[in-house]
VOGU-3710 file (C-alpha; in Angstrom, 3 decimals, decimal comma):
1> xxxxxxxxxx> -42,602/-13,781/-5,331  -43,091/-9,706/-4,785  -44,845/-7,673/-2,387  -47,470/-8,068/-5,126  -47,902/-11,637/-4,901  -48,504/-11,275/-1,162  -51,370/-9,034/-1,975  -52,794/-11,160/-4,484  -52,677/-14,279/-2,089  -54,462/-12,405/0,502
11> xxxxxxxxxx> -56,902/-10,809/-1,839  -57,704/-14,533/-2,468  -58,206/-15,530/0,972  -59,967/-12,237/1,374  -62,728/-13,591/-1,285  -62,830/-16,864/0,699  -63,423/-15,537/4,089  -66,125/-14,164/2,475  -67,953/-16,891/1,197  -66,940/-18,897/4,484
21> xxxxxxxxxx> -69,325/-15,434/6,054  -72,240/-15,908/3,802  -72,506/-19,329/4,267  -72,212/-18,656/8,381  -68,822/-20,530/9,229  -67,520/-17,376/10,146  -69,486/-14,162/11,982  -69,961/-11,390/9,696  -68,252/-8,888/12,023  -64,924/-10,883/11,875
31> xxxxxxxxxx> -61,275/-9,291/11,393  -58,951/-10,543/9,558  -55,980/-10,289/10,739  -53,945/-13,441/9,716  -50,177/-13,295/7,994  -48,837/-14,595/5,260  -45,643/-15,033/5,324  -42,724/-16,679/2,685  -41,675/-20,322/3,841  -38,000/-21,194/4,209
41> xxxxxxxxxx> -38,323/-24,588/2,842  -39,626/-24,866/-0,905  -41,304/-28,200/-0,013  -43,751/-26,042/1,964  -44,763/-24,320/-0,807  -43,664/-20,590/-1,591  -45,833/-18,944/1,157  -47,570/-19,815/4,115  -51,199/-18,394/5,505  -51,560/-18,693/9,816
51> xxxxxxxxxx> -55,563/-17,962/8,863  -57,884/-20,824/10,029  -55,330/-21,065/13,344  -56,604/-16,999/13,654  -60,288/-17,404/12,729  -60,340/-21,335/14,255  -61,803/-19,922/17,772  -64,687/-17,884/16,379  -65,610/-20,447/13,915  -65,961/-22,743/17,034
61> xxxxxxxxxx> -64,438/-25,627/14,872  -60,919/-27,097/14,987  -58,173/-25,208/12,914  -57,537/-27,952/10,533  -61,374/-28,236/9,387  -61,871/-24,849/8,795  -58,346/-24,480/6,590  -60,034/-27,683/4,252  -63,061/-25,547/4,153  -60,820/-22,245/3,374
71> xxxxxxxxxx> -59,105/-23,795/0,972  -62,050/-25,145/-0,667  -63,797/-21,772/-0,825  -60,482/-20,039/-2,696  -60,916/-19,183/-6,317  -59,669/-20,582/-8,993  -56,287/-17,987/-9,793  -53,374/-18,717/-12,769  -50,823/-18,054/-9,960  -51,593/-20,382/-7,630
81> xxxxxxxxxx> -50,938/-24,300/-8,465  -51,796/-25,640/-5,291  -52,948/-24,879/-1,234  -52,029/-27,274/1,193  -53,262/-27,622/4,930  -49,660/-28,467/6,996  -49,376/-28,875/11,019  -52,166/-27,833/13,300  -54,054/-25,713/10,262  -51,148/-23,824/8,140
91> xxxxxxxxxx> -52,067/-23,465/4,704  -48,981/-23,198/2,012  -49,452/-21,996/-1,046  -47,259/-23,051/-3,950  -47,198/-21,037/-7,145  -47,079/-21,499/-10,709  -43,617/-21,477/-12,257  -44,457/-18,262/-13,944  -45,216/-16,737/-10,981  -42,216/-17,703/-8,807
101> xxxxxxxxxx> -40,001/-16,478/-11,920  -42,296/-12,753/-12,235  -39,955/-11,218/-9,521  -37,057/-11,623/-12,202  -39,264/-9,466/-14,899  -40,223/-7,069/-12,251  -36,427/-6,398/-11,610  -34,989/-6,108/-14,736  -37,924/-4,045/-16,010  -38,317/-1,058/-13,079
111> xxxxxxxxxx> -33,998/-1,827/-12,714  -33,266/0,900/-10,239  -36,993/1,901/-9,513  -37,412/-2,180/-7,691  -38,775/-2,207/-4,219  -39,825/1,767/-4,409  -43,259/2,652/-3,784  -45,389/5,296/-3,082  -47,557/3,658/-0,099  -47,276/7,002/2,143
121> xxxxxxxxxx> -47,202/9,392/-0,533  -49,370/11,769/1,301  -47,366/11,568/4,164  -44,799/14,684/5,128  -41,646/14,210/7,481  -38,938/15,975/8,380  -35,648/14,721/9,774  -33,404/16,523/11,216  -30,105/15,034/11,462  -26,403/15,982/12,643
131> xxxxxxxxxx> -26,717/19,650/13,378  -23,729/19,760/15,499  -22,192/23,274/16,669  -20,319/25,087/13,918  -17,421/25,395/16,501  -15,540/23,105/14,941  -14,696/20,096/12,148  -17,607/17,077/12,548  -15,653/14,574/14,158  -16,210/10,278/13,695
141> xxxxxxxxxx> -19,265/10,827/15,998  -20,983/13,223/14,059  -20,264/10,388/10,917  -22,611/8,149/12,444  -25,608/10,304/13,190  -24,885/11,919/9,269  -24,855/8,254/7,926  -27,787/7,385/10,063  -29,726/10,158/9,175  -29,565/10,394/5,642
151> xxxxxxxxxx> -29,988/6,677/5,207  -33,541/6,595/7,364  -34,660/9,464/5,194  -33,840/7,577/1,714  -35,633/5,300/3,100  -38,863/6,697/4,031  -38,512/8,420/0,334  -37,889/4,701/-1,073  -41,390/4,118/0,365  -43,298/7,348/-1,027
161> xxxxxxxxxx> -42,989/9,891/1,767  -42,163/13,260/1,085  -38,628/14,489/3,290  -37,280/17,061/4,206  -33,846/16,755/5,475  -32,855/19,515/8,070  -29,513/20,424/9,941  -30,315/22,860/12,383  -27,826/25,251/12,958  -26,460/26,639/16,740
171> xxxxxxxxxx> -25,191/30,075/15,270  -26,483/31,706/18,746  -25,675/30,992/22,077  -22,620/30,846/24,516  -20,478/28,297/22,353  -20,554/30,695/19,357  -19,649/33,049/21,991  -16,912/30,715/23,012  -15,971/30,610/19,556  -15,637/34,146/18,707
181> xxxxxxxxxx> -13,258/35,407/22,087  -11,051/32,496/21,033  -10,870/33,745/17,590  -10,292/37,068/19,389  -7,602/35,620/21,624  -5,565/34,412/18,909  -5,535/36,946/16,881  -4,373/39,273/19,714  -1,755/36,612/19,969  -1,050/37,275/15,968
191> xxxxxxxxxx> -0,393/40,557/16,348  2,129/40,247/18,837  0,376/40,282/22,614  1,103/37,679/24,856  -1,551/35,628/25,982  -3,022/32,610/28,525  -5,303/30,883/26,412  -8,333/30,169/28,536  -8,633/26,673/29,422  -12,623/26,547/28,139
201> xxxxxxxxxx> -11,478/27,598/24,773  -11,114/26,471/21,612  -7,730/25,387/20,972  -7,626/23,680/17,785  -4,941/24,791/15,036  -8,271/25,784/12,823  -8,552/28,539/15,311  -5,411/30,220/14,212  -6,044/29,896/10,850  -9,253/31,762/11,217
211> xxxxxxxxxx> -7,663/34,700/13,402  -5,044/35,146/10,468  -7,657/35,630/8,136  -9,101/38,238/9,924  -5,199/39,538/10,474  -4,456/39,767/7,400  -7,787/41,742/6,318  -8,153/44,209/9,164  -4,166/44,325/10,296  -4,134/45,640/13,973
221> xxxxxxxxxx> -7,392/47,308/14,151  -9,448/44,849/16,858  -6,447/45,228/19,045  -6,914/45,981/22,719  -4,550/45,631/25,651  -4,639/42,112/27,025  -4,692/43,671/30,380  -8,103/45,479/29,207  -9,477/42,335/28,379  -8,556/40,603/31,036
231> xxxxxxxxxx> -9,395/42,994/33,961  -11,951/41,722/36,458  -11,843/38,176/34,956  -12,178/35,529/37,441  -9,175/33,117/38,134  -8,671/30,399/35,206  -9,278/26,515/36,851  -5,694/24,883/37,117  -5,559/20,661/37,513  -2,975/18,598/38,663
241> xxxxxxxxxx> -2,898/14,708/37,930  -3,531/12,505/41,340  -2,038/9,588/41,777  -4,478/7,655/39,118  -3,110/10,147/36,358  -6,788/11,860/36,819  -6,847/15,735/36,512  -8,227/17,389/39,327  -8,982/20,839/40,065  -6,915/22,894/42,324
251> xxxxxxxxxx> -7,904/26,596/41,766  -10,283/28,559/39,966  -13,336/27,972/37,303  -13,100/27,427/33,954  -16,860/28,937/33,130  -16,262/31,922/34,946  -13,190/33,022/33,545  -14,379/32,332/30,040  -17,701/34,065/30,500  -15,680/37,226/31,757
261> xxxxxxxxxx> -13,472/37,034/28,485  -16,299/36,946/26,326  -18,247/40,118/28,328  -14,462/42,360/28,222  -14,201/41,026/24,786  -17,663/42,375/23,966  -17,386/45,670/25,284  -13,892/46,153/23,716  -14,491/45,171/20,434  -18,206/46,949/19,845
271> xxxxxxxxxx> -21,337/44,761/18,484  -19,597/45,457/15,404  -16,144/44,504/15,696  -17,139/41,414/17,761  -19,538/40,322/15,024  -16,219/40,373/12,636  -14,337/37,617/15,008  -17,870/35,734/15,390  -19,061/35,915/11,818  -15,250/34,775/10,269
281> xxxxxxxxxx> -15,591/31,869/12,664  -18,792/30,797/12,128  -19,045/31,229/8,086  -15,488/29,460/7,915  -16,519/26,340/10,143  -19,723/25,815/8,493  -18,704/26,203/5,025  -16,214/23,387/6,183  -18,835/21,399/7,647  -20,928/21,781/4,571
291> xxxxxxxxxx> -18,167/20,619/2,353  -17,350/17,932/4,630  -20,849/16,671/4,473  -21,090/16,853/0,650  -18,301/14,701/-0,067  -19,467/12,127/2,704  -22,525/11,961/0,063  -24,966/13,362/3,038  -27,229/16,394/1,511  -29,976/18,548/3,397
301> xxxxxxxxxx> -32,789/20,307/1,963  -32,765/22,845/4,528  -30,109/24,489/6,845  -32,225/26,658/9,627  -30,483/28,759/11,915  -30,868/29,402/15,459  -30,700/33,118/15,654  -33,817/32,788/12,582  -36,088/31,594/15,998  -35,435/34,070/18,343
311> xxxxxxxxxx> -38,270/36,481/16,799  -40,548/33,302/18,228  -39,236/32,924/21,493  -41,257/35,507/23,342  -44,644/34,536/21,796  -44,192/30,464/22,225  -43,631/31,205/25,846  -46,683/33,901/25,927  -48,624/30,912/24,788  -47,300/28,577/27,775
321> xxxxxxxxxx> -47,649/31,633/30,239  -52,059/31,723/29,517  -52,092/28,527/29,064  -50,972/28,743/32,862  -47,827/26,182/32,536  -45,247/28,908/33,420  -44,683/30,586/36,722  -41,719/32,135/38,759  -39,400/30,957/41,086  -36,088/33,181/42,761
331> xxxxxxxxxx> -36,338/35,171/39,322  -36,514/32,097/36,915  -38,838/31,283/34,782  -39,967/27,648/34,965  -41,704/25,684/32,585  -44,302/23,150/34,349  -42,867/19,840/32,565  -43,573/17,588/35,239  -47,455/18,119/34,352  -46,393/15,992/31,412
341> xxxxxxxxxx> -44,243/13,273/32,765  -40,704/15,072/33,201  -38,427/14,424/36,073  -38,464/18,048/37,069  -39,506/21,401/35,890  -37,245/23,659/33,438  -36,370/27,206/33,342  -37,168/29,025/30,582  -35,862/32,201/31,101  -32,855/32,732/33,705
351> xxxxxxxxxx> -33,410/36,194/36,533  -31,542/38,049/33,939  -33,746/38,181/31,281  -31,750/35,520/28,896  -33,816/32,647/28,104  -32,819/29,033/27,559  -31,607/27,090/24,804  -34,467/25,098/25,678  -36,844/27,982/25,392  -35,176/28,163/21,727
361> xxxxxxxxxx> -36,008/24,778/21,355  -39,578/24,718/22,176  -39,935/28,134/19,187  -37,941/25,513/17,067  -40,387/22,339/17,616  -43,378/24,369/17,156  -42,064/26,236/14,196  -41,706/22,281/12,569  -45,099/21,622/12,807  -46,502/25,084/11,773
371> xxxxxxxxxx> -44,378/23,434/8,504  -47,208/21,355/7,900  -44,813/18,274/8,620  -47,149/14,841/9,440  -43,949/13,442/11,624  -40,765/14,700/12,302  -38,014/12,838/13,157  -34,653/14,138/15,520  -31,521/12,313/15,165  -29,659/13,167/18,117
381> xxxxxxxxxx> -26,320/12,169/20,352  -27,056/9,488/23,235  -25,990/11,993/25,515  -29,415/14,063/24,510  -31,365/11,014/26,382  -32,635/13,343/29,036  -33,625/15,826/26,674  -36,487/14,055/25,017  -38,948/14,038/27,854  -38,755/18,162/28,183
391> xxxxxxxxxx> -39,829/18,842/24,231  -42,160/16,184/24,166  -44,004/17,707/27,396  -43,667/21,352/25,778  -45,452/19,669/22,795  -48,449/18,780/24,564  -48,498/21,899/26,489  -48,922/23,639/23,257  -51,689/21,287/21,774  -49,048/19,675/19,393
401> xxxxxxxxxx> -49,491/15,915/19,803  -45,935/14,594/21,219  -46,183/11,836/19,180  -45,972/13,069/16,313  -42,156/13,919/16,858  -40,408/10,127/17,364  -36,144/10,862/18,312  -33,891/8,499/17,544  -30,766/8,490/19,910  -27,480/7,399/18,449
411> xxxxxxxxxx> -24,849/6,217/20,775  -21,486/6,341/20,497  -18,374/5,675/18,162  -15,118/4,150/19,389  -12,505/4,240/16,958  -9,504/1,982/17,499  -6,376/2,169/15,971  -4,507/-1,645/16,747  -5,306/-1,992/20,399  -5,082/1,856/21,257
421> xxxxxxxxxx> -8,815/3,550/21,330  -8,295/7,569/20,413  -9,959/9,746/22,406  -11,925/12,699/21,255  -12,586/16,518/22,583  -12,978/19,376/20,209  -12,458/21,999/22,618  -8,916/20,606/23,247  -8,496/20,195/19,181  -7,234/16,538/20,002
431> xxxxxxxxxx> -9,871/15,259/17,938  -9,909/12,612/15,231  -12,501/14,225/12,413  -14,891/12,870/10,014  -12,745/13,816/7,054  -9,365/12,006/8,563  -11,774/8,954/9,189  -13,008/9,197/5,506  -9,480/9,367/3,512  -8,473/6,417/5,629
441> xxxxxxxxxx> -11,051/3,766/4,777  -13,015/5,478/2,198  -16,806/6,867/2,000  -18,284/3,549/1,078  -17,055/1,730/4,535  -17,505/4,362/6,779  -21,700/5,070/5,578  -21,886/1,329/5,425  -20,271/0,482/9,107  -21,911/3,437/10,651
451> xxxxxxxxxx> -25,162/1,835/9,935  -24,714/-1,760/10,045  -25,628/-1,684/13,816  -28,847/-0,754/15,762  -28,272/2,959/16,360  -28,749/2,606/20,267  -25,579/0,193/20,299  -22,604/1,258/20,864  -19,592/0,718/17,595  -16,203/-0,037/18,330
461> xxxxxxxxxx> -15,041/0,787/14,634  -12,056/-1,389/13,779  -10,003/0,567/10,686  -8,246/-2,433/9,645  -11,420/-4,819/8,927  -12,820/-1,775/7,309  -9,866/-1,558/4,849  -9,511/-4,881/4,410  -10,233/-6,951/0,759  -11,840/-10,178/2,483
471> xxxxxxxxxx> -15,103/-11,778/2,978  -15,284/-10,447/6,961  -15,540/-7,028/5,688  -19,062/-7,109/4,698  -19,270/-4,292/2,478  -16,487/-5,158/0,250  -18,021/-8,815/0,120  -21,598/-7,153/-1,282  -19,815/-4,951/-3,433  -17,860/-7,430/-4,719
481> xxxxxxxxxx> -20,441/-9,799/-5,617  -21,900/-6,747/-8,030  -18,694/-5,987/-9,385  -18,504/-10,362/-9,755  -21,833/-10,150/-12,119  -20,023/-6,961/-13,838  -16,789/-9,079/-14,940  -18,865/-12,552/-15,657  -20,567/-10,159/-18,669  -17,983/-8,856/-19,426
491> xxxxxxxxxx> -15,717/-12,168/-19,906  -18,737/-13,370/-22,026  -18,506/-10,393/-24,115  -14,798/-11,196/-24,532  -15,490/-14,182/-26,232  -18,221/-12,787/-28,137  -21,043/-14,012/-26,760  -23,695/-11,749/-24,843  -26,559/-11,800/-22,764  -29,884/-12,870/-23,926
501> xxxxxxxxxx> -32,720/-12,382/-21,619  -35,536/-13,133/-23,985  -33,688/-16,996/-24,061  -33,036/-16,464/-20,231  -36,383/-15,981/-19,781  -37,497/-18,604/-22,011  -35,179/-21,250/-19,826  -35,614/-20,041/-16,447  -37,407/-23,268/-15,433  -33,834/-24,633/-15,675
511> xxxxxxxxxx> -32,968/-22,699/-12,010  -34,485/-25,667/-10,485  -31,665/-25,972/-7,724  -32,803/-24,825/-3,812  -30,261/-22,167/-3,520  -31,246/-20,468/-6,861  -34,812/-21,306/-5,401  -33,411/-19,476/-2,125  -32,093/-16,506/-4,229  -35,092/-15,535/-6,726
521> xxxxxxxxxx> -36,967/-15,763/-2,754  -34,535/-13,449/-1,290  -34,691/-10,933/-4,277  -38,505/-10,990/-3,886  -38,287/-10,041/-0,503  -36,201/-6,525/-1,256  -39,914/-4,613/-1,074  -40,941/-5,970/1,827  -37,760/-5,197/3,898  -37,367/-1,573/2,470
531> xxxxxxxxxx> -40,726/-0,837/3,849  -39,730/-2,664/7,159  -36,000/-0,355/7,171  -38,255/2,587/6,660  -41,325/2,469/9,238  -38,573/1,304/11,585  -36,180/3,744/11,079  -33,686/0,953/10,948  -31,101/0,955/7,786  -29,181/-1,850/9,331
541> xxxxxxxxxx> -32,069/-4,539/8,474  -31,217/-3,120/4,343  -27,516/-3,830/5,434  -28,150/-7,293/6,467  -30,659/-8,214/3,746  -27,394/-7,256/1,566  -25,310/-9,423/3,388  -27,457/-12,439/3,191  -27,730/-11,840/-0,449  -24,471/-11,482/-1,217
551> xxxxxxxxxx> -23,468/-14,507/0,409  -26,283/-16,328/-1,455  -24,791/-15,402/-4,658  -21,355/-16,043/-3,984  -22,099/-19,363/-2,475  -24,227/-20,241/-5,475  -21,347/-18,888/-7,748  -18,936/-21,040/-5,912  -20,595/-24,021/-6,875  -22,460/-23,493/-9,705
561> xxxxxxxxxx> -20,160/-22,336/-13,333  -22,208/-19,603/-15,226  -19,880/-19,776/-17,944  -19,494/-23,213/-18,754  -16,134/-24,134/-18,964  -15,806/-25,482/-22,792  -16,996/-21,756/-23,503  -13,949/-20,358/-21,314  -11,400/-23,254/-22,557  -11,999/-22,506/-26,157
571> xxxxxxxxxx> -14,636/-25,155/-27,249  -17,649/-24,952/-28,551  -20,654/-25,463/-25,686  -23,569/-27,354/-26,084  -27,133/-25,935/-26,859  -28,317/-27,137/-23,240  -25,399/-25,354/-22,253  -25,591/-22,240/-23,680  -29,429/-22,126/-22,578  -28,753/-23,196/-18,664
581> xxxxxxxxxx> -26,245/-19,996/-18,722  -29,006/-17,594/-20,309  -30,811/-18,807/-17,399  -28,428/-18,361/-14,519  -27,026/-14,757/-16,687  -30,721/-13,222/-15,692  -30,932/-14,400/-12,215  -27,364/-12,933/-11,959  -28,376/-9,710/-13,289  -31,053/-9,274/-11,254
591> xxxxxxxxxx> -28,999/-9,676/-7,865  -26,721/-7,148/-9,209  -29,609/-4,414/-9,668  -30,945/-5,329/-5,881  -27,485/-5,109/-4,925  -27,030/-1,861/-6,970  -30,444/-0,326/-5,161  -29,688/-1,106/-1,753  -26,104/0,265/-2,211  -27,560/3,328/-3,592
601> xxxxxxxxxx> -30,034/3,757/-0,521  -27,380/3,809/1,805  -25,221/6,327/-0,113  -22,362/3,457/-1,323  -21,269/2,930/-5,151  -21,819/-0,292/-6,617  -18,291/-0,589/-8,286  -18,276/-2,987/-11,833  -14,432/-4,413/-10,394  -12,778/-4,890/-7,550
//
């Protein structure tokens, strides 16, 4: 019962519209848009057709007459045993045993090619996923948008379109700045100058390791008196707790005194000595990143950087500026977004001649679709909610149709240890990170919980569940039930029998029970929901289908023996036997291979024991 069936069945009902048309039951100009859908109980058949309740009003007839005189006007077809009017004017279909048993050869034939297609083949998308600031390790909350992201493009490739996977790289801008004078800090701090780290810096230990590189290459040669680079440099904020443990500002500002570190640092240190600190950090941190993201099993075709899109800053906005959406206000430039539906306007370029990261971000959108990409897709932080409206207006300012770009926000990641939730800030260096998160409960649960939930919902991600060996940890359970199939062959092979599935084949008519009924429906559906995950963008409907199928099988399992039990307790089994287990063997082996391919789209192993 594939995606292939479906089409058949409607091809059929296509034909008898048709002749319903000619014969002037139905007006010539009428659409079909019915569903057919597959039925939940077998004793309505395998599918179901909603068609004479659609075309009922403009045949001016009741639904139930014109399904007796659909029906009667379907051709004759070797897959379809019978068509039965139910209810108001449903019409199930039941198929022939060969055809309800097809889905089996399908699987085992294709194996890990089952459920692919190439529907949009002529489609091109980008998606651009994770691309967080190479300031410092991904922590668990860049995990889930990695996860996310690579999963919704295996997806869209599991149904024929062509991706490109991008991680867009923020190697320009005031947190590499950030970055580099804290880099420059510490290594003034290496070589033997005393030093209040800023409060806006980056504090984490990988900082130090990075200034001792550059220590241990270039010696004392970037040093400068501290007093040097701290002359002029605004006050550094100081907090003291309230009386609700809160941290609140007493003196000073935090932005201030950083930006007049990095300017002292810059005109101490030269263009090219300051490119030393900001180059060491940036090349170190991203090569981590890049490491980190390989052995999380999460790959990109491309890695663009930002300072590759400045050369298209100037002429993106010259486009804006005759197009006559730009215009000046107290020395800004301001982008007209609220022509397209933002909540205000945004400035482009600040009095002093810097312009935005948006501004960046409009040369990077339009650079995408001078790609040649049909649809590209942003995987971003729910913090970037606001964000969304401002692109999609600069879009349409520049003739790009806005929906064409569709941006997936990703919320949040709680992890809890016991009852304590860890908090997270990489400029502090406090930070749990995606690696830590990945020895402790392994690749496989961390892509597979990351996912499991509607990216817009929030995940409170319990360690212990994800650790644990039981059925409530749902990714163990489907893994298990592959690694389950594994061990059945292999006990048969123990006791020298094998697999057979010409005789499987042969016998399959024996699978006569409901649940094995339920499964061979479920394993037909694996095309169907694929194509649903992708157009949707949402892996957790795979990640459920797998659950539901696992707990098929293992239910099934549970109650029915494979191996009968006078083959495991030494006798000799009977012909009927030996046949019903050929039977059950195939169907076995074919909800290991959907089990295998679904794993595989979501980046987890399908492990043969557990």
């Amino acid at each position: 019962m594939s995606q292939a069936h479906i089409d058949e069945i409607a091809a059929l009902f296509e034909q008898a519209t048709q002749t319903l048309k000619a014969e002037g039951i139905l007006p010539e100009d009428w659409q079909n848009n019915s569903q057919i859908s597959r039925t939940k109980n077998p004793e309505h058949g395998d599918f179901a057709s909603n068609i004479a309740l659609v075309a009922a009003k403009v045949a001016k007839t009741n639904p139930r007459q014109l399904a007796e005189k659909i029906v009667a006007a379907l051709p004759d077809n070797d897959s379809l045993r019978e068509a039965q009017i139910a209810g108001p004017g449903f019409i199930n279909v039941f198929l022939n045993a060969d055809a309800r048993f097809a889905v089996l050869d399908e699987i085992l034939s294709t194996k890990a090619h089952f459920g692919l297609s190439d529907e949009f083949a002529d489609n091109k998308v980008q998606v651009e996923f994770v691309s967080a600031n190479p300031t410092s390790s991904l922590h668990v909350g860049h995990g889930r948008g990695a996860a996310f992201g690579m999963s919704v493009a295996n997806l869209l490739e599991a149904v024929g379109y062509e991706v490109t996977r991008e991680y867009y790289v923020n190697d320009a801008g005031r947190q590499m700045d950030i970055l580099a004078t804290s880099t420059y800090l510490r290594y003034l701090e290496l070589c033997a100058e005393s030093i209040v780290f800023p409060v806006n810096g980056y504090k984490g230990e990988y900082v130090k390791d990075i200034a001792q590189t550059i220590k241990t290459q270039y010696e004392d040669a970037y040093v400068h008196p501290v007093s040097e680079i701290f002359a002029n440099v605004p006050d550094d904020a100081v907090y003291q707790s309230n009386e609700a443990g809160e941290q609140v500002l007493v003196s000073g500002d935090k932005e201030k005194h950083i930006d007049g570190l990095i300017h002292n640092a810059k005109a101490a240190l030269g263009e090219e000595g300051y490119a030393i600190f900001l180059n060491a950090a940036l090349t170190s941190i991203l090569e981590d990143i890049k490491d980190d993201l390989n052995d999380f099993g999460v790959r990109f075709e491309q890695w663009f950087s930002e300072k590759s899109i400045e050369p298209e800053i100037e002429p993106v906005l010259q486009i804006l500026d005759e197009k006559g959406y730009l215009y000046e206000k107290e020395g800004n430039i301001w982008f007209k977004s609220t022509d397209f539906g933002d909540e205000k306007d945004r400035v482009v370029r600040r009095a002093n001649g810097q312009t935005t990261y948006f501004a960046s971000d409009i040369a990077y959108h339009k650079n995408k679709f001078d790609r040649g990409f049909d649809k590209v897709i942003n995987v971003w932080g729910a913090d970037h909610h606001g964000y969304v409206p401002r692109v999609k207006a600069a879009l349409t300012a520049l003739g790009i149709d806005a929906d064409k770009l569709d941006v997936i926000l990703v919320q949040f990641v709680a992890l809890w240890r016991g009852d304590e939730k860890v908090q997270m800030s990489s400029r502090s260096g406090q930070f749990v990170t995606l690696r830590e998160l990945r020895e402790e409960v392994g690749n496989d649960a961390a892509r597979f919980y990351y996912v499991a939930r509607k990216p817009e919902v929030h995940i409170d991600f319990d360690l212990e569940l994800a650790k644990s060996q039981s059925r409530d940890n749902a990714v163990y359970y489907i893994q298990y039930a592959h690694a389950r199939v594994c061990s059945i062959l292999e006990k048969l092979d123990s006791l020298g029998y094998g697999s057979d599935d010409k005789q499987g084949k042969a016998h399959q008519t024996l699978l006569t029970s409901e649940v094995e009924n339920e499964l061979i429906k479920l394993l037909a559906a694996y095309p169907a929901i694929l194509k649903r995950a992708a157009i949707g963008y949402d892996p957790h409907i795979l990640t459920n289908y797998l659950k539901d199928l696992a707990a098929l099988f293992h239910g099934w399992y549970n109650d029915n023996r494979i191996l009968p039990i006078s083959l495991t307790s030494g006798d000799k089994p009977s012909e009927d036997e030996l046949l019903l287990m050929q039977a059950r063997l195939r169907l076995s082996k074919a909800v290991r291979q959907v089990i295998a391919n679904g794993l595989s789209l979501l980046g987890l192993s399908a492990p043969t024991s557990m």
